[in-house]
Each structure stands twice: as structure tokens, then as C-alpha cells.
KOLGU-392129 format. One record per residue (C-alpha): residue number from 1; residue in one letter; x, y, z. Coordinates in steps of 0.2 Angstrom, whole numbers, plus 5000, padded with zeros to 4 digits. Layout:
NUM; a; X; Y; Z
...
//
This chain:
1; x; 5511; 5602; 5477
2; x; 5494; 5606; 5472
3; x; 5479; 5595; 5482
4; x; 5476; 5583; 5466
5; x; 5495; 5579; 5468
6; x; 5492; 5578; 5488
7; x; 5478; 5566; 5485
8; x; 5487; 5555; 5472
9; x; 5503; 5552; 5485
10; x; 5491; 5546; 5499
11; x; 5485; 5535; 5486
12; x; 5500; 5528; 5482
13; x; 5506; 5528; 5498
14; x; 5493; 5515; 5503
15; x; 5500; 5502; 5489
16; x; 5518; 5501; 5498
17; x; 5523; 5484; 5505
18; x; 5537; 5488; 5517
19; x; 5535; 5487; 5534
20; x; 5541; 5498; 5548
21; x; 5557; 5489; 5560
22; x; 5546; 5493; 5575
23; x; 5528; 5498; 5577
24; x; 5524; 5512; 5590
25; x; 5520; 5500; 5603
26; x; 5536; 5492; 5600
27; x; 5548; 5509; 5600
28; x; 5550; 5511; 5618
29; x; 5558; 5494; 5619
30; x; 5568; 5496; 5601
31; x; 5577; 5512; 5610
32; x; 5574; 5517; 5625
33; x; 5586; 5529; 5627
34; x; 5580; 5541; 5614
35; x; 5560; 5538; 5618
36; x; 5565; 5548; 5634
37; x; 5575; 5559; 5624
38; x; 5561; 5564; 5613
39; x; 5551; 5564; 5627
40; x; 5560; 5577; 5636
41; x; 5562; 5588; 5620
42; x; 5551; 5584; 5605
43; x; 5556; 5599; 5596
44; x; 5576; 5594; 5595
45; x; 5575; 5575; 5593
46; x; 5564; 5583; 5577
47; x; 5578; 5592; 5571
48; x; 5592; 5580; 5571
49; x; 5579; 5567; 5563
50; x; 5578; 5578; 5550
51; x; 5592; 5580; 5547
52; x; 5597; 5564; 5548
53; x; 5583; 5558; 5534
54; x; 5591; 5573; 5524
55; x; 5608; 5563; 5526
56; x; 5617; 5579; 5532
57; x; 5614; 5588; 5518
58; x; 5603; 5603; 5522
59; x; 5606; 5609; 5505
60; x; 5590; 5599; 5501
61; x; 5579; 5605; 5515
62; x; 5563; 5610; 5512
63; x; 5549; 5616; 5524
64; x; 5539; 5603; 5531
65; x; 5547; 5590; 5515
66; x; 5536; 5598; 5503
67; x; 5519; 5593; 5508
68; x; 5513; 5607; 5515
69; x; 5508; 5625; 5505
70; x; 5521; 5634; 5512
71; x; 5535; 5621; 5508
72; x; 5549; 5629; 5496
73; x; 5541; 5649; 5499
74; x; 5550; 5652; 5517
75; x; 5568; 5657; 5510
76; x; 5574; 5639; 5514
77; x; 5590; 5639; 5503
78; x; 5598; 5656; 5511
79; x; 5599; 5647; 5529
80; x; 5591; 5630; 5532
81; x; 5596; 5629; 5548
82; x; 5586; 5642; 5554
83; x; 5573; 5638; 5545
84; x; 5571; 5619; 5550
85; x; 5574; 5627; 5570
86; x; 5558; 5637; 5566
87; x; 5548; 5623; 5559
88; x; 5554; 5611; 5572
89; x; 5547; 5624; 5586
90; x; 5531; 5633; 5579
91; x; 5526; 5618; 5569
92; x; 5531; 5604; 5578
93; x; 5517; 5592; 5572
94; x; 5520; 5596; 5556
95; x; 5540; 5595; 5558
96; x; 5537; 5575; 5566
97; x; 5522; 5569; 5551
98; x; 5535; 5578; 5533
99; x; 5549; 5566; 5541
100; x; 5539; 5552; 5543
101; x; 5529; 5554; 5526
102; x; 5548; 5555; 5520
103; x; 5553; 5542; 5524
104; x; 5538; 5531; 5520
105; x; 5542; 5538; 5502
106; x; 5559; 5536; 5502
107; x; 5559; 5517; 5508
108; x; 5540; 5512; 5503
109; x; 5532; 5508; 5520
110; x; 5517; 5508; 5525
111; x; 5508; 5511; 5541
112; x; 5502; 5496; 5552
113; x; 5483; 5493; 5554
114; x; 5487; 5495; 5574
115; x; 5499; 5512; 5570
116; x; 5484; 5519; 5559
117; x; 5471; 5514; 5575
118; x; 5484; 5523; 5589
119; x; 5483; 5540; 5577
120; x; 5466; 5541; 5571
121; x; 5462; 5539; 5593
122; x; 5475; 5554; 5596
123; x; 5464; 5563; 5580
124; x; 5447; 5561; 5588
125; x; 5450; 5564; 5606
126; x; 5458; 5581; 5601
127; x; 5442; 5585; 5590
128; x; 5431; 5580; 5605
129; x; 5441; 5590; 5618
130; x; 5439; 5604; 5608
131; x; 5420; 5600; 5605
132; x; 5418; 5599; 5620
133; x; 5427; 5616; 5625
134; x; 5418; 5627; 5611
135; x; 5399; 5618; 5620
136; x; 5404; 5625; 5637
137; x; 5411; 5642; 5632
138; x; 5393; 5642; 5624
139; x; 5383; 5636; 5636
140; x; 5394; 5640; 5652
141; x; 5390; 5622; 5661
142; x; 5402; 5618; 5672
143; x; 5401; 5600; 5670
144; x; 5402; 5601; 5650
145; x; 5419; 5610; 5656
146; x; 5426; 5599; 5668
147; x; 5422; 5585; 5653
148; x; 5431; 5598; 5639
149; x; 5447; 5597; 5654
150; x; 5447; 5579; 5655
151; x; 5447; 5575; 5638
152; x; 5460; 5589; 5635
153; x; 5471; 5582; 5648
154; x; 5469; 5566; 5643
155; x; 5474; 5570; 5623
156; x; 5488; 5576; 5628
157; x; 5493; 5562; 5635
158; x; 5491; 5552; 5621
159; x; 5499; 5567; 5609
160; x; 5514; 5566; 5618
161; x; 5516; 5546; 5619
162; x; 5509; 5545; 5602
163; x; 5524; 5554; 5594
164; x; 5536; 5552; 5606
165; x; 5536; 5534; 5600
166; x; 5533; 5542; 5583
167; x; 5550; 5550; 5583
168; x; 5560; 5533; 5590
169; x; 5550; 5523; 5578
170; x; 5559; 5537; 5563
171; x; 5577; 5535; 5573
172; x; 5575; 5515; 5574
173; x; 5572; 5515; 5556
174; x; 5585; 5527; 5550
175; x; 5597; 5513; 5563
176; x; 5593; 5500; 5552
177; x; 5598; 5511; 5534
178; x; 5613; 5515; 5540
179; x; 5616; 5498; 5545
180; x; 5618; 5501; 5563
181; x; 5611; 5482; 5565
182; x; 5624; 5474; 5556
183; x; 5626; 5470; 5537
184; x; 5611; 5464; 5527
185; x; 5609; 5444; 5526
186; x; 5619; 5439; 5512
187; x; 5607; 5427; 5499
188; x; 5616; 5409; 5500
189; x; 5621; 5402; 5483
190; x; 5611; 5387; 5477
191; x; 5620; 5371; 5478
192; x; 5628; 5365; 5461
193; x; 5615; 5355; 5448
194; x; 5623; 5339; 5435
195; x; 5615; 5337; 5420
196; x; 5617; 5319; 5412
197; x; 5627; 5317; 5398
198; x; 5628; 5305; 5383
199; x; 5643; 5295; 5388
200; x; 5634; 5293; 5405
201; x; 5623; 5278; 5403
202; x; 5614; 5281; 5420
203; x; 5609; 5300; 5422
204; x; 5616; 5304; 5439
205; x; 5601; 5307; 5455
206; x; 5596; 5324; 5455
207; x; 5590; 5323; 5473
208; x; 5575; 5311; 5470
209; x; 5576; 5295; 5481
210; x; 5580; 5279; 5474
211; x; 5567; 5267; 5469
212; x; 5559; 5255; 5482
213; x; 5567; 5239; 5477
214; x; 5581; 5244; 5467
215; x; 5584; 5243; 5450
216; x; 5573; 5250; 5433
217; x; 5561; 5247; 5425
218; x; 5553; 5243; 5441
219; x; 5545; 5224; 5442
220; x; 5528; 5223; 5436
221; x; 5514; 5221; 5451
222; x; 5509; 5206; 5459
223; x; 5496; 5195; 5446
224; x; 5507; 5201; 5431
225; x; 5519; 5188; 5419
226; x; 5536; 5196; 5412
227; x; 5534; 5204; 5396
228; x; 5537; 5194; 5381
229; x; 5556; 5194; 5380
230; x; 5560; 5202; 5361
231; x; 5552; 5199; 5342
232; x; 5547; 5181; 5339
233; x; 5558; 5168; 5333
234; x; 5560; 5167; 5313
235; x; 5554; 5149; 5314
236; x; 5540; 5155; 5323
237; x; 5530; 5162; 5307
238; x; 5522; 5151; 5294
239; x; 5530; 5144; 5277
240; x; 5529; 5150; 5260
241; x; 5513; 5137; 5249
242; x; 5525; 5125; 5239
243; x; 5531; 5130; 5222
244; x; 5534; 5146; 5227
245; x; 5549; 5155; 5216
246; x; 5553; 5171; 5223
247; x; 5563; 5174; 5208
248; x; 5548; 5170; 5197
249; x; 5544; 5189; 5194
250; x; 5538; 5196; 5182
251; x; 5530; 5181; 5174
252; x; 5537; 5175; 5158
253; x; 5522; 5182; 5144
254; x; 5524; 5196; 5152
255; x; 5528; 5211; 5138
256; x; 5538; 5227; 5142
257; x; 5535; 5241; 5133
258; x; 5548; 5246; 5122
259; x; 5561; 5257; 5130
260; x; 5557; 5253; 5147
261; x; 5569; 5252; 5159
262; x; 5574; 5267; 5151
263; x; 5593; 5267; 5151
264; x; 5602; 5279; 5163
265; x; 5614; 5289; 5159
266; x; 5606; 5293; 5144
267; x; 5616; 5295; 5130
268; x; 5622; 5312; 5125
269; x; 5615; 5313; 5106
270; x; 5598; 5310; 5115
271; x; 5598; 5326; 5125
272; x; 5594; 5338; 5120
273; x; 5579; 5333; 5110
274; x; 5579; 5334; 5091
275; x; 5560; 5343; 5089
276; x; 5567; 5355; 5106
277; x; 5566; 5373; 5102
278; x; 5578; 5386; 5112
//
């Protein structure tokens, strides 16, 4: 993996949505147990959590995951146990970040604002204890040493908490793939829905509550007559002028053309016409 490819997976690891199942403030209290366990040995809880992420199968091991140069180059395939009890021991930082950066690609999590601000503090207090230790070799101040000694005892401390909780906050994770916390929740089933029919008259309620009063249409508001109850009565409308014949059409000196109403059918000599030419 070259350093564009390097850049582009930090990038899209920034874009997950997952979350961890414990922060690293939280991980002493998810597992007790194994935060002193990883505690007292770093480099074995590192092991077995890699090969835990690798589901048993070291057949797929790789140094450090892939991410660093020297992944895939260290004769991994002829004896992965070895291999991964090497990295574990000589590269032990290395060993604890390729599983977690596995496992944030594997399940798409992404690191906590108060994750990223505990790591970045561990980062900067190791650069200034070793600022601070290169400045009094130079200048032989004991002071500046006795600083250089505080900040390098007080990194480690942080170093080891940091991934001790790191490593627990990995196990806890891998707890809850293997469903170690019981069965997923089970998505409940929405209730049944009735649609109306056309032999229903009423639709049946689809969960809205009835209307105030009772009944529809609703009564109309206060100030407000009934609507006129139908069509108007036939009497209602006015009469025809006297000596109106309605059978009186069309007039008598009316002339019809000849021929008109045509007669229908018509009758078969006069179809096709004489003058038509096939």
C-alpha cells in the first residue's frame, strides 16, 4: 500500500458512521478483567486480539494488517505464528494501532472526538519528552533534564493506560461480533393495515380519532343555515308563454331539401356509385 493509497483510507476512514461499544474512558469498566490483563502483558493480549480479528485463521495474517511497508515482505505465509510473536514484541505500538485500524475497516467505526483528544495528548507528550531530552543533552542543564524526566515518566504513563484501554476497547468490540452480549434486537413487525373496500360503505378507522361530535359531514359552524336540501321542485320553475306547441317543429312552410333525411340503409344499387371509378 503505497502512501496515496495510505492517504485515501484515512480519508475514508473519517466518513464511517459506527461507533465503538465502549470509548477508552469507558473500557476499564466494560472488562475489567482483561484491562489488568493487558496491562500486565501488552504484547500477549496483542496477540490473541489478533488473532481473534483474524477469526482464527492465521492463514490471512499479514505484518502489521497491511499498513505498514513491511506488511506482506517478512515471509508471513511460511510461519505466521512466529511472525505475529515477533511483531507483537519488537513492534508492539504497531501490533495494537493494524488491529484497531482493522477493525475500524472491517465494521466502519470511527474514532470518538474524546478517543482522538486522549491519543493526540499521549502523541505530544512523547514528542515533548523527547524535545525536551535532545535540549539537555545539548545544553547539559540539569533542570531542562529533570523536565525531559518528568515528561518521560509522565508519557509513559499515559502510553500504557492509553492502550491498555485501547486493547480492552478491541476485546469488548470483538465481545459484541461474536455475540457474546446476546442476540441482536429483532426489528418488531408492523401492525396489520385494512384498506376499504367497495362493499364496505364506511371505510374502516385507520387509527385517526373519531370526529368531535359524531357523525359526517360534520354540522356546519355556529351563524350558519342547513344547505338547501336537493334540486328545486319542478313546480318551482316558470311556465311555458301560452300557445306554446312543442310539437310545432319545424314550422309548416318550411322546405326540405330534396333527399334529406337521407334514408339509412341505403339501398344497394346506390352504392357503389354510377360515375365511381375503381
Amino acid at each position: 500500500m503505497n502512501s496515496a493509497e495510505k492517504m485515501a483510507q484515512m480519508q475514508l476512514r473519517q466518513n464511517y458512521r459506527n461507533m465503538w461499544h465502549t470509548d477508552l474512558l469507558g473500557a476499564v469498566g466494560a472488562d475489567a478483567p482483561f484491562c489488568c490483563f493487558a496491562l500486565v502483558c501488552g504484547p500477549c493480549a496483542s496477540y490473541i486480539l489478533r488473532k481473534r480479528a483474524l477469526y482464527n485463521d492465521l492463514s490471512r495474517y499479514t505484518c502489521c494488517a497491511g499498513y505498514m511497508p513491511c506488511s506482506g515482505n517478512c515471509g508471513e505465509s511460511n510461519c505466521p505464528e512466529f511472525c505475529l510473536c515477533s511483531e507483537v514484541f519488537c513492534c508492539f505500538s504497531n501490533s495494537v494501532a493494524s488491529t484497531r485500524f482493522l477493525l475500524q475497516d472491517e465494521f466502519n467505526i470511527q474514532t470518538s472526538p474524546c478517543d482522538n483528544c486522549m491519543i493526540g495528548f499521549m502523541f505530544c507528550l512523547q514528542q515533548l519528552a523527547c524535545i525536551c531530552s535532545c535540549v539537555a543533552c545539548l545544553t547539559g542543564i540539569d533542570e531542562i533534564g529533570d523536565l525531559a524526566d518528568l515528561l518521560t515518566c509522565l508519557s509513559d504513563i499515559v502510553y500504557c493506560s492509553d492502550y491498555t484501554n485501547m486493547q480492552t476497547q478491541h476485546k469488548v468490540e470483538m465481545d459484541k461480533r461474536d455475540g457474546q452480549f446476546g442476540p441482536p434486537p429483532v426489528m418488531a413487525v408492523p401492525p396489520m393495515q385494512q384498506m376499504s373496500r367497495l362493499d364496505q360503505p364506511i371505510p374502516p378507522s385507520v387509527h385517526y380519532p373519531p370526529y368531535p361530535g359524531g357523525g359526517y359531514p360534520p354540522p356546519p359552524p355556529p351563524g350558519y343555515g342547513p344547505p338547501p336540501g336537493g334540486y328545486p321542485h319542478p313546480g318551482s320553475y316558470p311556465l311555458p308563454p301560452p300557445g306554446y306547441n312543442p310539437h310545432a317543429y319545424p314550422p309548416g312552410g318550411y322546405n326540405q331539401s330534396p333527399g334529406y333525411p337521407p334514408s339509412y340503409p341505403p339501398p344497394p344499387s346506390a352504392y357503389p356509385p354510377p360515375d365511381y371509378k375503381k
